[in-house]
C-alpha atoms as an extended CHARMM CRD file, in Angstrom:
* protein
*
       283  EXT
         1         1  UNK       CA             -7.9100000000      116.8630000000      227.3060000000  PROA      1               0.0000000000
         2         2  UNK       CA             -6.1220000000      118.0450000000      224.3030000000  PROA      2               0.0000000000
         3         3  UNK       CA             -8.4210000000      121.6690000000      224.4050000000  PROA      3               0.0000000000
         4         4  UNK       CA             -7.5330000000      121.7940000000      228.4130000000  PROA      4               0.0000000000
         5         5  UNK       CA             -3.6580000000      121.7060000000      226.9750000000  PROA      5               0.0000000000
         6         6  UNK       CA             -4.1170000000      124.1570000000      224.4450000000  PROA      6               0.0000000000
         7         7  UNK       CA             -5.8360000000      126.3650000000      227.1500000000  PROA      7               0.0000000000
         8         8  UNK       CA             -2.4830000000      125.9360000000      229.3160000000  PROA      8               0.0000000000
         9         9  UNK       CA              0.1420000000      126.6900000000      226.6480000000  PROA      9               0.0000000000
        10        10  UNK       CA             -2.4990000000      129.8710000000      226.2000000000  PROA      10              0.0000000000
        11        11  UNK       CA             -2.1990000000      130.9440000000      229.9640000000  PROA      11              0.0000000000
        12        12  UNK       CA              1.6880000000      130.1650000000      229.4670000000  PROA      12              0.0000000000
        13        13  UNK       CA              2.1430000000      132.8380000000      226.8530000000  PROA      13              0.0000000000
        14        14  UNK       CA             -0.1160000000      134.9820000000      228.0940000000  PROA      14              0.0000000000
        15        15  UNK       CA              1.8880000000      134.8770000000      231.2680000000  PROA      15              0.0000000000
        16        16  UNK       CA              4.8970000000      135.5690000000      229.6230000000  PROA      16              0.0000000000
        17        17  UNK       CA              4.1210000000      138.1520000000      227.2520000000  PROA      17              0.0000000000
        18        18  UNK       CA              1.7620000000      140.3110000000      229.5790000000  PROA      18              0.0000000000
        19        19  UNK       CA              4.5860000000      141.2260000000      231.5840000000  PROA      19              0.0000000000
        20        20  UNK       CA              7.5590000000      141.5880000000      229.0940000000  PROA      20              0.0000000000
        21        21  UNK       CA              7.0090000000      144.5660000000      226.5270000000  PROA      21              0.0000000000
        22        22  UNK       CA              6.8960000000      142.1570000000      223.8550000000  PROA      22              0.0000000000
        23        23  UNK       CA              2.9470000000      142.4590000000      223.1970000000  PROA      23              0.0000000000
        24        24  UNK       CA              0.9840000000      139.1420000000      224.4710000000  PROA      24              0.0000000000
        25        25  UNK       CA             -1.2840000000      140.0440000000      221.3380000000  PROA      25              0.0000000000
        26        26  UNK       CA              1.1890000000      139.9260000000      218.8640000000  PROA      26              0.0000000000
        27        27  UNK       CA              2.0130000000      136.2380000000      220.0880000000  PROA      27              0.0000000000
        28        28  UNK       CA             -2.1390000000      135.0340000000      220.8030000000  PROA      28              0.0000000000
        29        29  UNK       CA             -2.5080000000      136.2050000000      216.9900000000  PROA      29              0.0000000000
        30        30  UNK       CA              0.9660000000      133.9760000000      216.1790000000  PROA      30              0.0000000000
        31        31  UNK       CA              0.0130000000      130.9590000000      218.5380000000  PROA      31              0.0000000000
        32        32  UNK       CA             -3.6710000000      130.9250000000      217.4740000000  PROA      32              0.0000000000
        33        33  UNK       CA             -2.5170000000      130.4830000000      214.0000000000  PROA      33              0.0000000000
        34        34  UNK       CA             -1.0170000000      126.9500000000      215.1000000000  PROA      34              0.0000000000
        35        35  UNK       CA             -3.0810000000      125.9470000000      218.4050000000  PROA      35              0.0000000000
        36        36  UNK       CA             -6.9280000000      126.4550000000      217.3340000000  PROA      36              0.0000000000
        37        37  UNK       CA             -8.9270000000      126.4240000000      220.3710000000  PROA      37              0.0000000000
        38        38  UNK       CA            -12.4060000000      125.1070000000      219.8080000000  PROA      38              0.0000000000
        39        39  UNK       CA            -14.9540000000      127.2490000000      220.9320000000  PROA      39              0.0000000000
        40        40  UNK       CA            -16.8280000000      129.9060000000      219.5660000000  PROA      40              0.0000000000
        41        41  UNK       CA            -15.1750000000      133.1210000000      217.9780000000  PROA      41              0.0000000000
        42        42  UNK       CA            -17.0420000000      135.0650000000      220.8210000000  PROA      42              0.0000000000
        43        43  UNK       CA            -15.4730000000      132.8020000000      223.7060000000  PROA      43              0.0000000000
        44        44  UNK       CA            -12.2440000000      133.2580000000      221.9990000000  PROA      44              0.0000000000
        45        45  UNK       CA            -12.7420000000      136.5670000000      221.5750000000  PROA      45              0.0000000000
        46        46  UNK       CA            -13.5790000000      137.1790000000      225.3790000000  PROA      46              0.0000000000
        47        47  UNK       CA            -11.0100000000      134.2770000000      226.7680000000  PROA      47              0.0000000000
        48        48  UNK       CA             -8.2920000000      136.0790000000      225.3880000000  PROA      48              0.0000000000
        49        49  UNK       CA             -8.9150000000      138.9280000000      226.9870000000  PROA      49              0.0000000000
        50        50  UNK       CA            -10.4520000000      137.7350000000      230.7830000000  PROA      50              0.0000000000
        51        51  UNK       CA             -7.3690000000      135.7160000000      231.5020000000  PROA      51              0.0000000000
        52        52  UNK       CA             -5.5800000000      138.7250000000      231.9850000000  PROA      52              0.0000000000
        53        53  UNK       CA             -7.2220000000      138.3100000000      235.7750000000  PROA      53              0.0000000000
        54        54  UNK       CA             -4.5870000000      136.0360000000      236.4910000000  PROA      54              0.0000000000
        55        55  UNK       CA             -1.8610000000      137.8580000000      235.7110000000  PROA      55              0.0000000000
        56        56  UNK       CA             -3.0220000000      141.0930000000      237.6390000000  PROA      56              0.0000000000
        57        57  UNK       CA             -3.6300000000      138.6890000000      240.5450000000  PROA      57              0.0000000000
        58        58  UNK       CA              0.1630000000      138.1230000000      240.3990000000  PROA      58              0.0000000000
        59        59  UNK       CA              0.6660000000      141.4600000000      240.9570000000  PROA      59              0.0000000000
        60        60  UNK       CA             -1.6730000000      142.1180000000      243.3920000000  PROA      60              0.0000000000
        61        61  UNK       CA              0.3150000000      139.2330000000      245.3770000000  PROA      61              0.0000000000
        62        62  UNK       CA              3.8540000000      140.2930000000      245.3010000000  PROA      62              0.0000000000
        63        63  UNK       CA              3.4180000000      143.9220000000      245.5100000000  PROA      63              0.0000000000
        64        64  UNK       CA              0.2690000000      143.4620000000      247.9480000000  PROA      64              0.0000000000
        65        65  UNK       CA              2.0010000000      145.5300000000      250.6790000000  PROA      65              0.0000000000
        66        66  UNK       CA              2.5400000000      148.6670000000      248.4600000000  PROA      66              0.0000000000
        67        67  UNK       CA             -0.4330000000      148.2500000000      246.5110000000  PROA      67              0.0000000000
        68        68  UNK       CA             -2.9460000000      147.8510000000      250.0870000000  PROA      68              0.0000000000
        69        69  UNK       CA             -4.0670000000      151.6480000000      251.1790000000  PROA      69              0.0000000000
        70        70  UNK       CA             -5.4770000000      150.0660000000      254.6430000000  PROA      70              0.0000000000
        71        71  UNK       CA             -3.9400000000      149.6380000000      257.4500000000  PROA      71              0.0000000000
        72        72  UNK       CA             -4.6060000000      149.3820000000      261.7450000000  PROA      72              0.0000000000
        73        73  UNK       CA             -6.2350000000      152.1710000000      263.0890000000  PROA      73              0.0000000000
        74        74  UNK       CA             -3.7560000000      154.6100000000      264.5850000000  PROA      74              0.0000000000
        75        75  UNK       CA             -4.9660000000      156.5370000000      267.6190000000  PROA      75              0.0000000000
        76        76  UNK       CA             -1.9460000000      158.7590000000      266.5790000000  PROA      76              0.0000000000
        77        77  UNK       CA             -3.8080000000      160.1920000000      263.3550000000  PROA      77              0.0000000000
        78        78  UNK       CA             -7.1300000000      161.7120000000      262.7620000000  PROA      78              0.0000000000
        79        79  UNK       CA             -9.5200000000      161.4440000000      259.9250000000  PROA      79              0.0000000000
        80        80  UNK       CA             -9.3180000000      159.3200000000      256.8500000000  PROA      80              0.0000000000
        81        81  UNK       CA             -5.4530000000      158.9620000000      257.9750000000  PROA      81              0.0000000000
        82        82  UNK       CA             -6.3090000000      157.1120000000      260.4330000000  PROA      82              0.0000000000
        83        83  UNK       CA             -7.3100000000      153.6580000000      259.0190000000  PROA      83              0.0000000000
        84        84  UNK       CA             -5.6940000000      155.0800000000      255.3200000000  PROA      84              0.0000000000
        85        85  UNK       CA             -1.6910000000      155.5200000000      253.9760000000  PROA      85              0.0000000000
        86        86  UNK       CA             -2.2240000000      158.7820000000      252.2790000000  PROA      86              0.0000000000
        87        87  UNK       CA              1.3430000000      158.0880000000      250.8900000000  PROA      87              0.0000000000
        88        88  UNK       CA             -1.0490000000      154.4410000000      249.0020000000  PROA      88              0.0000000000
        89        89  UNK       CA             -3.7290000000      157.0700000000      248.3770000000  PROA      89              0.0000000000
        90        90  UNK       CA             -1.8330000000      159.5820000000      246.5890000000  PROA      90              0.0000000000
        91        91  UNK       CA             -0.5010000000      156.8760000000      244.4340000000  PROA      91              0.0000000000
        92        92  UNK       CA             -3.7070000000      155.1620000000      243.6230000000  PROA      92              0.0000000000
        93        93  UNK       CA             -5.0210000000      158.5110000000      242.6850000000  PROA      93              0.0000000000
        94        94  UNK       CA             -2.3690000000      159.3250000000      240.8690000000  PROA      94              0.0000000000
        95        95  UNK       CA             -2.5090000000      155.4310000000      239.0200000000  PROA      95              0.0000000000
        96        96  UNK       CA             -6.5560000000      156.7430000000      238.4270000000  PROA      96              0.0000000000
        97        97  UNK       CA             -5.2470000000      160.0430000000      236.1890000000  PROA      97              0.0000000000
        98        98  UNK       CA             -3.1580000000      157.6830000000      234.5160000000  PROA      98              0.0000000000
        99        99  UNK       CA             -5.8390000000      155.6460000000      233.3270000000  PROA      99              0.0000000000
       100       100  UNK       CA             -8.0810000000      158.4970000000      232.0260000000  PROA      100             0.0000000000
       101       101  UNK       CA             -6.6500000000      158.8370000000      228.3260000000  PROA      101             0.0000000000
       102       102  UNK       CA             -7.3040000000      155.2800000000      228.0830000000  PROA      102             0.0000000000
       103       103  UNK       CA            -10.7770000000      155.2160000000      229.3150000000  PROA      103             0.0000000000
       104       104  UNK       CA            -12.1590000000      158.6720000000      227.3620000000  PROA      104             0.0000000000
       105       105  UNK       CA            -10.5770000000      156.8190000000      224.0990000000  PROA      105             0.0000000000
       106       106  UNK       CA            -10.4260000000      153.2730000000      224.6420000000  PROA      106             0.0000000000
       107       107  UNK       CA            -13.8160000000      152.7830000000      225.7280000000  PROA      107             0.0000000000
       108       108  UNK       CA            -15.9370000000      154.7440000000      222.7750000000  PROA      108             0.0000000000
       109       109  UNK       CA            -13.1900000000      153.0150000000      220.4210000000  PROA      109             0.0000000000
       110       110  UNK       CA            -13.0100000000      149.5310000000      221.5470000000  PROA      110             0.0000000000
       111       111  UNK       CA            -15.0090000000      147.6500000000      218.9160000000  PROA      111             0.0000000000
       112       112  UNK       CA            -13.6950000000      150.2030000000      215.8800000000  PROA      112             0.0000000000
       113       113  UNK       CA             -9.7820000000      149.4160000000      217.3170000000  PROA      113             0.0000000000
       114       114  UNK       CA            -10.9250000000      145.6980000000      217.0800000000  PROA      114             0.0000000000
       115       115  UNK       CA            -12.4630000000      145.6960000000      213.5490000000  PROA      115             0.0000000000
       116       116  UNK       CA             -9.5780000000      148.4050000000      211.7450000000  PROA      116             0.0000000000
       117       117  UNK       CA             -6.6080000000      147.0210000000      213.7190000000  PROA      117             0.0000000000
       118       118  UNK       CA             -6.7290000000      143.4780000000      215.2670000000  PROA      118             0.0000000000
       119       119  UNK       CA             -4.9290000000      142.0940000000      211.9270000000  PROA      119             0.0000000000
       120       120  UNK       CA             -1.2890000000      140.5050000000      211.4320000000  PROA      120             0.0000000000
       121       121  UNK       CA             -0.0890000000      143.5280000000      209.3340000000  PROA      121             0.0000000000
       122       122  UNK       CA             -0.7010000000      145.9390000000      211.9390000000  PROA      122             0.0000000000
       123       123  UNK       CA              0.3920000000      143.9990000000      214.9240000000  PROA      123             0.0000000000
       124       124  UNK       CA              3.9110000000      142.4050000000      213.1550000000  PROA      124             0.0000000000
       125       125  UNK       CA              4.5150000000      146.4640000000      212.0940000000  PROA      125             0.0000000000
       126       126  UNK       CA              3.8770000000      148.0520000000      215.8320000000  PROA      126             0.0000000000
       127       127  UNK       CA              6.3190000000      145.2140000000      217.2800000000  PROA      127             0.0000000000
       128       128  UNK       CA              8.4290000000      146.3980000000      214.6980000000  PROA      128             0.0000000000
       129       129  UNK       CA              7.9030000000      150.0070000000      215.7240000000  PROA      129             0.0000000000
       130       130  UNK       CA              8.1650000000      149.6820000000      219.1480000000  PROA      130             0.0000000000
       131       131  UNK       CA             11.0230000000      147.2240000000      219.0590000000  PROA      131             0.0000000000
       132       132  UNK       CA             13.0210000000      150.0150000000      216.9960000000  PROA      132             0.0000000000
       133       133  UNK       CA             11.7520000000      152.7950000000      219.9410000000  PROA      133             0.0000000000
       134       134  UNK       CA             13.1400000000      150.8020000000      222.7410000000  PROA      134             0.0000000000
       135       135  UNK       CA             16.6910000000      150.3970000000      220.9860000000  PROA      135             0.0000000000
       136       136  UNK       CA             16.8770000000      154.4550000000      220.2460000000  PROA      136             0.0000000000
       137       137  UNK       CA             15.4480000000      155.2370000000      224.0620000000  PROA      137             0.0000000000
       138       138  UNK       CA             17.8350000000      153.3000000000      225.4930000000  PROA      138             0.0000000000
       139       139  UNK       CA             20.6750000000      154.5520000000      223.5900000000  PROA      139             0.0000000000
       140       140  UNK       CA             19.4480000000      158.0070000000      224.0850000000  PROA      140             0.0000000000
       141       141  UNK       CA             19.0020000000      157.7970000000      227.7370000000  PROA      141             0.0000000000
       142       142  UNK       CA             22.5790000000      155.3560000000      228.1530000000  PROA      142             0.0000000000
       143       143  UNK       CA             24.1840000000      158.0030000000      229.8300000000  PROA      143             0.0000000000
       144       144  UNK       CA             21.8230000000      160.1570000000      231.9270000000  PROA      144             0.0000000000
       145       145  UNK       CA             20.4300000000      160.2810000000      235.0220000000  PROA      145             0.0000000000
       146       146  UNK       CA             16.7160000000      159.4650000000      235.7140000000  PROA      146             0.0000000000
       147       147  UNK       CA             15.3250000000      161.7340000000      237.9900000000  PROA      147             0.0000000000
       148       148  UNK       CA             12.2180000000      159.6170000000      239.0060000000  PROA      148             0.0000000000
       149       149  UNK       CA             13.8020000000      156.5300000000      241.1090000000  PROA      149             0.0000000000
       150       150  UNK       CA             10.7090000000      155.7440000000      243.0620000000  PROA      150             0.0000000000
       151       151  UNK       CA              6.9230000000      155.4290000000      242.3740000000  PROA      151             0.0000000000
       152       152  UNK       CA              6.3970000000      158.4110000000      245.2150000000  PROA      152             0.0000000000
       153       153  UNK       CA              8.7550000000      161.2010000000      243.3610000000  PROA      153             0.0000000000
       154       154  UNK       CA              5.8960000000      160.7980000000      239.9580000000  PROA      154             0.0000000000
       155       155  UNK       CA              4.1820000000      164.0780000000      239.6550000000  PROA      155             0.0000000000
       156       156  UNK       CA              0.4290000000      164.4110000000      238.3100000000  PROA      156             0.0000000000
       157       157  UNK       CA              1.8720000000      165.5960000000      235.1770000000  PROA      157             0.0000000000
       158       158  UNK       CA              4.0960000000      162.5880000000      234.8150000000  PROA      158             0.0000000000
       159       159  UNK       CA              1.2500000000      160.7410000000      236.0060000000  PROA      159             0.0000000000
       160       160  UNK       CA             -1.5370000000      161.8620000000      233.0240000000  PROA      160             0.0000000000
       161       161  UNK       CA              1.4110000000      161.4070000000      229.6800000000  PROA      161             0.0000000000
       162       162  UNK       CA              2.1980000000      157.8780000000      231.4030000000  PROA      162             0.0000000000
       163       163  UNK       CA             -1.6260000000      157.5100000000      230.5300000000  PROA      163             0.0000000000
       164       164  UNK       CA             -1.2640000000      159.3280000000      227.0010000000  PROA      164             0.0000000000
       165       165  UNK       CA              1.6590000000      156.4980000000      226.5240000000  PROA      165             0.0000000000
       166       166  UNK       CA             -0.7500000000      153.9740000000      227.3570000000  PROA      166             0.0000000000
       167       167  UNK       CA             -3.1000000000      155.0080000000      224.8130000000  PROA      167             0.0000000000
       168       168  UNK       CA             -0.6090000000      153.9670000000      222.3550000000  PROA      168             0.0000000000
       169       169  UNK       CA             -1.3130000000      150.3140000000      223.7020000000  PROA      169             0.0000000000
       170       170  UNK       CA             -4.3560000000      150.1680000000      222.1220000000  PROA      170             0.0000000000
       171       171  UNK       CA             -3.2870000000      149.3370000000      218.7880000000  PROA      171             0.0000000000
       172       172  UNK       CA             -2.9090000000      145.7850000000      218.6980000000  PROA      172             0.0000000000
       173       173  UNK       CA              1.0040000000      144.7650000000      218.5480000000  PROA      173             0.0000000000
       174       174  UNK       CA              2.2000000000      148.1890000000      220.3060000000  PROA      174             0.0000000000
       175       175  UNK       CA              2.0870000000      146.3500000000      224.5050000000  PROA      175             0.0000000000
       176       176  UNK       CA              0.3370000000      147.7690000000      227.3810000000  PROA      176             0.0000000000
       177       177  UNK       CA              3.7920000000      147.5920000000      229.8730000000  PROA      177             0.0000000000
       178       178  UNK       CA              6.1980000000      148.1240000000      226.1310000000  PROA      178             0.0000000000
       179       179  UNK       CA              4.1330000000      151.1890000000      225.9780000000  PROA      179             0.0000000000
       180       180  UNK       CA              4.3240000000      152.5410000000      229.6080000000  PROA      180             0.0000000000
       181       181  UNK       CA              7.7640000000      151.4880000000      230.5030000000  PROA      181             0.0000000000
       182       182  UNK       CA              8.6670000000      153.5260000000      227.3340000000  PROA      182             0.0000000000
       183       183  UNK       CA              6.8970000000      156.3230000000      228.2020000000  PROA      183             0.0000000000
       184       184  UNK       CA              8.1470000000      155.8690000000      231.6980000000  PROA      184             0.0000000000
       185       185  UNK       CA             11.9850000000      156.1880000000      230.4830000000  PROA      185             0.0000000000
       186       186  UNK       CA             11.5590000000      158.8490000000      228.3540000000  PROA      186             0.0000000000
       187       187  UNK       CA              9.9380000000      161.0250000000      230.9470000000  PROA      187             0.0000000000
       188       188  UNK       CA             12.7630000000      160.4650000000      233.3820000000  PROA      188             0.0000000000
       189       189  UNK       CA             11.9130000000      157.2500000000      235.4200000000  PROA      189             0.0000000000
       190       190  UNK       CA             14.5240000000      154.7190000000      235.5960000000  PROA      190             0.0000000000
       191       191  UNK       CA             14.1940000000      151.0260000000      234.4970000000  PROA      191             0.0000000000
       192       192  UNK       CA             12.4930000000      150.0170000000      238.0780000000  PROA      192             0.0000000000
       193       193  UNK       CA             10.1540000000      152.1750000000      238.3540000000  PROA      193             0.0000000000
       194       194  UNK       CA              8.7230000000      152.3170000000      234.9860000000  PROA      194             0.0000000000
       195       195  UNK       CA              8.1230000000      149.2040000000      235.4090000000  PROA      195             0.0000000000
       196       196  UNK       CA              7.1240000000      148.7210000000      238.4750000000  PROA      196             0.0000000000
       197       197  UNK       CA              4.0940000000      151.6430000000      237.6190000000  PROA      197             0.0000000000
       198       198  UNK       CA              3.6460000000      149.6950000000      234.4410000000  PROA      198             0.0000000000
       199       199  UNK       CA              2.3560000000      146.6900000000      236.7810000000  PROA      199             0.0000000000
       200       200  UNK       CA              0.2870000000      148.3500000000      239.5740000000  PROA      200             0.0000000000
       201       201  UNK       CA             -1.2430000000      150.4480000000      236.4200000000  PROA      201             0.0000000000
       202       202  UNK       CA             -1.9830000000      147.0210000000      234.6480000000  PROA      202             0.0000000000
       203       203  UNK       CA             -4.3360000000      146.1980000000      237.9230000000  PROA      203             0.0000000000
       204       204  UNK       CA             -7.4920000000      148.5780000000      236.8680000000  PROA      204             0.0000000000
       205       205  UNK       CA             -6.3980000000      148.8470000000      233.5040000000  PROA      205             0.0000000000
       206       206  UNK       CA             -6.7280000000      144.9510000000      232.8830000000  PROA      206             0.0000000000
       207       207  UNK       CA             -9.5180000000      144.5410000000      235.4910000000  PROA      207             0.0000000000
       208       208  UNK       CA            -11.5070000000      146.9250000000      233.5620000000  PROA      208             0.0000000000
       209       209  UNK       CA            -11.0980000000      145.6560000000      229.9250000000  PROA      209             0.0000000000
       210       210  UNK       CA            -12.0970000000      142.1700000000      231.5040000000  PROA      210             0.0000000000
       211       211  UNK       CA            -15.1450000000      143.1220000000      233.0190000000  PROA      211             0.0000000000
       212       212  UNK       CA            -15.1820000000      145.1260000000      229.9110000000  PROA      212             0.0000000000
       213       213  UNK       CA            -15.5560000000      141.4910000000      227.7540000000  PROA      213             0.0000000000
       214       214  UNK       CA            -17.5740000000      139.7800000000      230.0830000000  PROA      214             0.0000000000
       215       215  UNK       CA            -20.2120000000      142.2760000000      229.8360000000  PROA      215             0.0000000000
       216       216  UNK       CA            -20.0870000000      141.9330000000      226.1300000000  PROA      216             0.0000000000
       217       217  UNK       CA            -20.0850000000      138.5950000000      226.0930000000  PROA      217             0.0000000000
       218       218  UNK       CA            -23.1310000000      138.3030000000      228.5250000000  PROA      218             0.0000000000
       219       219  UNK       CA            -22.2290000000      135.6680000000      231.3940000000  PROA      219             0.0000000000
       220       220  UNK       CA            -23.5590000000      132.6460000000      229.5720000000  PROA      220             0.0000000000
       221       221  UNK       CA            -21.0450000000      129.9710000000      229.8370000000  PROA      221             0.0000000000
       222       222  UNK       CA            -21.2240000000      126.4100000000      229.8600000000  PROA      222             0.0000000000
       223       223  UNK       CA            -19.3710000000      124.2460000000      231.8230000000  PROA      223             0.0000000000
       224       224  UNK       CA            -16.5030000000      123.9330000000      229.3920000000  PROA      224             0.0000000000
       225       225  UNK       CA            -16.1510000000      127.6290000000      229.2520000000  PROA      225             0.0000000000
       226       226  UNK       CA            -15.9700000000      127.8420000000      232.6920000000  PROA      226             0.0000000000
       227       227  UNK       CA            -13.1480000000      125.1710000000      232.7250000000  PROA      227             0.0000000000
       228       228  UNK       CA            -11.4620000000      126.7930000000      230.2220000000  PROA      228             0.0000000000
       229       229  UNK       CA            -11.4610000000      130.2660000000      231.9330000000  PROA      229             0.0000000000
       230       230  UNK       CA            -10.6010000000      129.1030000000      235.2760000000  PROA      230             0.0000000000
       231       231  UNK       CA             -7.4980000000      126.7580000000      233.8160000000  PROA      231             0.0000000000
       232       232  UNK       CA             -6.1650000000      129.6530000000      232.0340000000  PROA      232             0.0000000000
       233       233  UNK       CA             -6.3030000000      132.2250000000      234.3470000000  PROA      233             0.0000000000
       234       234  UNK       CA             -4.3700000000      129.6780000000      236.7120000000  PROA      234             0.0000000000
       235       235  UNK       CA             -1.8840000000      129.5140000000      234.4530000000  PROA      235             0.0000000000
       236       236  UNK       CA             -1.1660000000      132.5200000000      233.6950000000  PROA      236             0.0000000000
       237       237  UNK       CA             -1.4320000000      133.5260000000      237.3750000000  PROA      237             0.0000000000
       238       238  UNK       CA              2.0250000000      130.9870000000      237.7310000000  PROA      238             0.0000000000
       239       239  UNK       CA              3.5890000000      131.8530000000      235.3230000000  PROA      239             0.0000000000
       240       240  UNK       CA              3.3500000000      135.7360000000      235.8810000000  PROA      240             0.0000000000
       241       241  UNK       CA              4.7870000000      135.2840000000      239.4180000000  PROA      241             0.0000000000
       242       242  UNK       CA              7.9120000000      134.1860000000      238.1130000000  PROA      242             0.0000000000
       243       243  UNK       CA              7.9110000000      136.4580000000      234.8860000000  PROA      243             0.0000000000
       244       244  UNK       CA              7.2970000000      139.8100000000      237.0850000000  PROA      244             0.0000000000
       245       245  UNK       CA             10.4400000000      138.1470000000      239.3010000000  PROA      245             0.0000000000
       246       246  UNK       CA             12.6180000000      137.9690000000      236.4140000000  PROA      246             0.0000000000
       247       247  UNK       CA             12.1000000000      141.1020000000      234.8150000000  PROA      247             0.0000000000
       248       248  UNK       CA             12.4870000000      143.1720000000      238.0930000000  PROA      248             0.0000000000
       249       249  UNK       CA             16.2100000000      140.9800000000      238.3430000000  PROA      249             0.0000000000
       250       250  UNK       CA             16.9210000000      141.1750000000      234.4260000000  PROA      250             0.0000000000
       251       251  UNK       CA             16.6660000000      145.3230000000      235.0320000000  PROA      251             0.0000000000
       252       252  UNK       CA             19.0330000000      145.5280000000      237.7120000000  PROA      252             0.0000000000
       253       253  UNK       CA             21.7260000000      144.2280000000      235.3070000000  PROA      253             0.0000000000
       254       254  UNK       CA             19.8760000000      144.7320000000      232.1080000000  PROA      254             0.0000000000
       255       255  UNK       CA             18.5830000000      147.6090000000      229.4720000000  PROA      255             0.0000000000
       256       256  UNK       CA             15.4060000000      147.1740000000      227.7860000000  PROA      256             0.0000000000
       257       257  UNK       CA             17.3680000000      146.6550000000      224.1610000000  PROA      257             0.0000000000
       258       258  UNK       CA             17.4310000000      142.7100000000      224.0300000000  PROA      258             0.0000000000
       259       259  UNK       CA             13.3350000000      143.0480000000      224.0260000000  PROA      259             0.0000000000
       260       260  UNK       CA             13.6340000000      145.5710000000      221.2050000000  PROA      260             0.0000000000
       261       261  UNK       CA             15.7710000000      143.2970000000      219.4080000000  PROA      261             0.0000000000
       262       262  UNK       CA             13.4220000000      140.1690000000      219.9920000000  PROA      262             0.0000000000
       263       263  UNK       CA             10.0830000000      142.5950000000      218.6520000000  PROA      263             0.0000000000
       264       264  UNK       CA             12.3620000000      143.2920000000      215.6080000000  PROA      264             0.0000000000
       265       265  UNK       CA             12.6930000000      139.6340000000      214.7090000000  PROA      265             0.0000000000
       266       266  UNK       CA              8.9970000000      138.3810000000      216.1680000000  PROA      266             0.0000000000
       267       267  UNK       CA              7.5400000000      141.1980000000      213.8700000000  PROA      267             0.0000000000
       268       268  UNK       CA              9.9040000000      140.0400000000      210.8170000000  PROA      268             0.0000000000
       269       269  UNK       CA              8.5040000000      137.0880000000      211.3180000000  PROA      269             0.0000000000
       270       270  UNK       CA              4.9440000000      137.6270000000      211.2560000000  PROA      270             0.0000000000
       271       271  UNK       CA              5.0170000000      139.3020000000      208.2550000000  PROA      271             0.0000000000
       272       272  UNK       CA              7.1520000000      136.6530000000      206.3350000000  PROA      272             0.0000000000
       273       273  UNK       CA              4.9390000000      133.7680000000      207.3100000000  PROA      273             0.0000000000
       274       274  UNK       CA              1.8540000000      135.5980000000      206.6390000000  PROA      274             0.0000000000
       275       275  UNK       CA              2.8700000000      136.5520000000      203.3120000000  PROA      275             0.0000000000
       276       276  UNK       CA              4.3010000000      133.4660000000      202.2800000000  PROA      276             0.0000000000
       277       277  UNK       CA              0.4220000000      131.8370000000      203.5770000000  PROA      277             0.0000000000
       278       278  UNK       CA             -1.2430000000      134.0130000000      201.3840000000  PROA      278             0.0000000000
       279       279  UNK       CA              0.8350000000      133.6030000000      198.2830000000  PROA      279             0.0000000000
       280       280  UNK       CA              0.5910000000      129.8090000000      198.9700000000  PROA      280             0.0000000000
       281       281  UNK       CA             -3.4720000000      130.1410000000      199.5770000000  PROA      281             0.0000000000
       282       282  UNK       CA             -2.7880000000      132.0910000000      195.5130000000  PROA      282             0.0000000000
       283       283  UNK       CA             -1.2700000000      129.4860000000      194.3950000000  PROA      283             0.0000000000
C-alpha cells in the first residue's frame, strides 16, 4: 500500500509538471530523492518515462475534436477529402516536421543524454536557464503583437525551429512544453497557441519516447509492475485534465514570468540541498 501511494504522488507530479514549463524531470529527480520507489533501477528508469501515456491521453481527450483528421464521408468532396479534414492533415503534417530534429538527434543520443546529463547539477542549472529565458522573452515581447494567433496561420518554417526548440528539451531540466512554448513566443505565436502546439506536439513526441522505454526495457513485468504502471498513468491522466484547464485560463490573464520565477527558485534549490548532502556525506 505504501509503494501504490508513492506511485500516486508520482503520477501527481508528473501530472503537474508535464504540462507547466517547469520540467517534470527536474521535480522526479527532487521527489525521488525523498519518496524511493522500490523496484528495480530499470523499472524506475522506464516508469518514469511510460507514464507520460496518461498525460498525452489528457490531451487527446480535450482537444479530441481538433486533434481527429476523420470525419463522415461527404458526397460533396472527392478523394482523400472526402472521409479526411485536410485543414487536421496539414496540421498533423506539419506537427510530423516538428518532430524531426528531435528524432534525427534524440534517438542516436538517447542513452549518451542519459549517462552525461541526467544529474542534479545539470537539471537545477537548465531550470535556472530557462527560468531566466522566460522572464527576458516575456519582457521582450510585452509590447508586440504576435502574428501567429491560431495553430492554422504556423508555416513549415515555423513548424521545423518549433522542432529545433524542442531539441533543447532533451537536456534534462530544460522542459519539453518550457522549451516549445518558448520557442513558440519568440517566433511570433502568442501565449495560446504556443501552447496549445506545445500539447498536440507532446502526443507523438511522448508516445514515441514511451514505446521508446518499453522496448528497452523488454515487456517483462510482473504483476506489481503492471500495478504500478497502470496506477500512475491514471493519475497522471487526472491530474493533467485539470492542469491543461488551468494553464489555458492562467494565459488568458497571465504571462509566462511567474513560471520563470518559480524555475529560478526550484533550481536554487536543488543546488543548495545537493551541496549541502554532499558536504554532510564529507563530513
Amino acid at each position: 500500500m505504501l509503494e501504490i501511494l508513492k506511485v500516486i504522488l508520482l503520477g501527481i507530479v508528473e501530472g503537474i509538471t508535464e504540462w507547466l514549463p517547469i520540467s517534470s524531470t527536474g521535480h522526479m529527480i527532487l521527489l525521488d530523492e525523498f519518496v524511493k520507489l522500490n523496484v528495480s533501477p530499470e523499472f524506475k528508469e522506464m516508469f518514469m518515462v511510460v507514464i507520460q501515456l496518461g498525460a498525452i491521453l489528457a490531451v487527446v481527450l480535450l482537444f479530441f475534436k481538433r486533434l481527429w483528421p476523420f470525419h463522415k464521408p461527404d458526397p460533396n468532396r472527392t478523394g482523400i477529402a472526402k472521409v479526411m479534414s485536410p485543414r487536421k492533415i496539414n496540421m498533423w503534417l506539419k506537427i510530423f516536421v516538428s518532430c524531426v530534429p528531435a528524432i534525427i538527434i534524440g534517438l542516436p543520443l538517447d542513452d549518451w543524454l542519459d549517462e552525461h546529463f541526467y544529474n542534479y547539477v545539470v537539471v537545477a542549472l537548465m531550470l535556472v536557464i530557462y527560468g531566466v529565458l522566460f522572464i527576458v522573452v516575456e519582457n521582450h515581447f510585452r509590447n508586440r503583437e504576435a502574428q501567429i494567433e491560431k495553430i492554422s496561420q504556423i508555416t513549415w518554417k515555423t513548424a521545423l525551429l518549433v522542432g529545433v526548440f524542442q531539441v533543447l528539451a532533451l537536456i534534462p531540466g530544460t522542459s519539453r512544453s518550457g522549451a516549445t512554448i518558448l520557442g513558440g513566443l519568440m517566433l511570433g505565436m502568442n501565449r495560446k497557441t504556443a501552447s496549445e502546439y506545445t500539447f498536440f506536439l507532446a502526443v507523438p513526441v511522448m508516445a514515441g519516447a514511451s514505446l521508446l522505454k518499453l522496448v528497452k526495457f523488454g515487456f517483462h513485468f510482473t504483476g506489481t509492475e503492471v500495478l504500478f504502471l497502470l496506477v500512475g498513468m491514471l493519475v497522471a491522466f487526472v491530474v493533467s485534465l485539470f492542469v491543461i484547464k488551468f494553464l489555458m485560463n492562467f494565459i488568458r490573464r497571465h504571462d509566462f514570468k511567474v513560471f520563470g520565477w518559480y524555475r529560478i527558485v526550484l533550481g536554487a534549490l536543488i543546488l543548495i540541498y545537493f551541496a549541502v548532502k554532499t558536504l554532510a556525506a564529507g563530513a
